[in-house]
Structures are given as structure tokens and as C-alpha cells.
N, C-alpha and C positions, 0 to 999 in steps of 0.2 A: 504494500500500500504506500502511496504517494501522499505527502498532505504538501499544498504550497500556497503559501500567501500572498497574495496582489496589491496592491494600494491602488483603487479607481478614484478619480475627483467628479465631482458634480454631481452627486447624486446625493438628493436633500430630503426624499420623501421616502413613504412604502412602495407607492408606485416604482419609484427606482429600486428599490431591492428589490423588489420581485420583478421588475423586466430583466437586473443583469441575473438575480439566479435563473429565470428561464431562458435566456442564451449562453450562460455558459454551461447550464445543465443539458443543454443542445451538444454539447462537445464529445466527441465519439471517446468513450472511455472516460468520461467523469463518472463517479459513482454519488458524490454529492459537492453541495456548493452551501456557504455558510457566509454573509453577507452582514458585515457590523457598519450600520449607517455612521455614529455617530465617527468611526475612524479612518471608514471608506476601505476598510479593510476585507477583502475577500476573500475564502479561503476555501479551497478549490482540492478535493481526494479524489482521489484514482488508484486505478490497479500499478501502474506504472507511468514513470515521468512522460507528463506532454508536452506539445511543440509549442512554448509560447506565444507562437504568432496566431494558433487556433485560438487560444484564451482572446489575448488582444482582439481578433477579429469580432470574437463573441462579443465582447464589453460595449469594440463599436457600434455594432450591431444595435446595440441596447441603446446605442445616444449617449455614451459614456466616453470619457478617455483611461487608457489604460497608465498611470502612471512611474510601474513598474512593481518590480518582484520585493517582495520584502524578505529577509534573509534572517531566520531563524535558527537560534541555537539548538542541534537535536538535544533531546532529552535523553539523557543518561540514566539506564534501567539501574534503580534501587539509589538513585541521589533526588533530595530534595529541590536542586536549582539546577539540573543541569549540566551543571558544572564538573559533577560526580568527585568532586574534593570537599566534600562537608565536612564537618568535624560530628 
């Protein structure tokens, strides 16, 4: 499983979350799409990594701009932060 996070701009209502989840939940191999308005944060699971430019297309699609990938620290099994050096 793939999870990867977007930052889209312009999108101010429900209406906007639910047009970009329903175009990039159009994307062949998304399994789900999870859409936090007040960050513009989009966060896009699949079986395996996708072509970003399908994502992008989906966004535009939607009336969106795609603003790029946000890059996340994986989570480290059996650490609190991450980080997997906790005390």
C-alpha cells in the first residue's frame, strides 16, 4: 500500500472536497482519497506508487491547482514519533 500526500490550493468549500475526491478517486488504482479542506491537504492510497501527473490531471480536472507532493516522514513500527529513537 501506497499512502501520498498533495497540497491543492483553492478549494474553500464541500463542494471542493468532494469534486477533487471524485476525480482523483477516478484515478486507475487509487483505493481511497482523504481531502482536509482547512490544509488543502490531500491524501491519496493505492496499491502501488502512481504517476503524479495522473493525480495532477485529476485535481485539474476538478478546477483545482495541484501545488505539489508533501513529503512525509514514514512511521517507524513500535516508535512513538517516527523517528524510532525515543527514549
Amino acid at each position: 500500500m501506497t499512502v501520498t500526500t498533495y497540497q491543492v490550493e483553492g478549494m474553500t468549500c464541500g463542494h471542493c472536497v468532494s469534486s477533487v475526491t471524485a476525480e482523483v478517486g477516478k484515478v486507475a488504482g487509487v483505493s481511497g482519497v482523504d481531502v482536509d479542506l482547512a490544509s488543502g491537504a490531500v491524501t491519496v492510497t493505492s496499491a502501488a506508487p502512481l504517476d503524479p501527473t495522473l493525480v495532477e490531471a485529476a485535481v485539474t480536472e476538478a478546477g483545482y491547482e495541484l501545488a505539489g507532493k508533501v513529503e512525509l516522514l514514514p512511521q517507524v513500527s513500535g516508535s512513538c514519533c517516527g523517528s524510532g529513537g525515543c527514549h
